[in-house]
C-alpha positions in Angstrom: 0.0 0.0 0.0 2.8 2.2 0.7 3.8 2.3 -2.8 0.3 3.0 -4.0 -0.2 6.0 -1.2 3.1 7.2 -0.6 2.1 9.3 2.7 1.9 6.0 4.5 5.3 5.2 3.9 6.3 6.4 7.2 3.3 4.4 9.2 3.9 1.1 7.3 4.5 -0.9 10.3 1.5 -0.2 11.7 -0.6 -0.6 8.7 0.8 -3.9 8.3 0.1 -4.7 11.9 -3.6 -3.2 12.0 -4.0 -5.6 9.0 -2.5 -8.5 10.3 -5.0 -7.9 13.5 -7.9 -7.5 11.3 -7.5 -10.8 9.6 -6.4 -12.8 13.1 -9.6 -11.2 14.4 -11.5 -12.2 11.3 -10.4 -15.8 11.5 -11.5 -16.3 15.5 -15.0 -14.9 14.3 -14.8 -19.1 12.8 -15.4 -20.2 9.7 -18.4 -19.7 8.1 -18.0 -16.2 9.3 -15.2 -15.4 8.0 -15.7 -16.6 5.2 -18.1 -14.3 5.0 -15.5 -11.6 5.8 -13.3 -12.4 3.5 -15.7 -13.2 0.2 -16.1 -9.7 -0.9 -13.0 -9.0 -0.7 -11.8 -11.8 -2.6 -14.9 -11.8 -5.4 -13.9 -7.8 -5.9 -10.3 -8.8 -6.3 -10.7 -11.6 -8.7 -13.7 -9.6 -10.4 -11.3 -6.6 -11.2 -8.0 -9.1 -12.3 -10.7 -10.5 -14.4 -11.5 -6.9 -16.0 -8.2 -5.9 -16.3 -7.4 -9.0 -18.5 -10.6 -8.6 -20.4 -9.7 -5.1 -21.1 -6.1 -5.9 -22.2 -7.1 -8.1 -24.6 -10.0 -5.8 -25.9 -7.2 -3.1 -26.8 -4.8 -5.2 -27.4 -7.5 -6.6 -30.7 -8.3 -2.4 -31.3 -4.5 -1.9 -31.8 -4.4 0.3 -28.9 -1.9 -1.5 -26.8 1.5 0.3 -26.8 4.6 -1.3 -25.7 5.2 -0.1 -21.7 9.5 1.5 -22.3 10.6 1.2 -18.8 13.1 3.5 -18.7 10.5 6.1 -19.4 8.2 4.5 -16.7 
């Protein structure tokens, strides 16, 4: 997250803790539980991988996909 918001940089410790906390205090909650916890989560995660691909290939068929130079980058 730190290198997506780079004004957490200096809390990353704690952001990695609070995390870590959330997700012990989502698995105690048992399973079914956190299973429902962690579904969105997970469905909104594989649903956008899912559009991202899908939209890679769309402009990648439209011509529009341009070659990523990472020295520019």
């Amino acid at each position: 997250m730190a290198s997506a918001i780079p004004a957490i940089g200096p809390y990353k410790l704690e952001v990695t803790v609070g995390v870590v906390l959330l997700m012990a205090f989502g698995n105690l909650r048992g399973l079914k539980e956190a299973g429902r916890a962690f579904a969105v989560p997970t469905y909104l995660f594989s649903g956008i991988v899912i559009v991202m691909i899908v939209v890679g290939l769309i402009r990648d068929l439209m011509g529009n996909l341009q070659p990523v130079r990472p020295a520019r980058a």
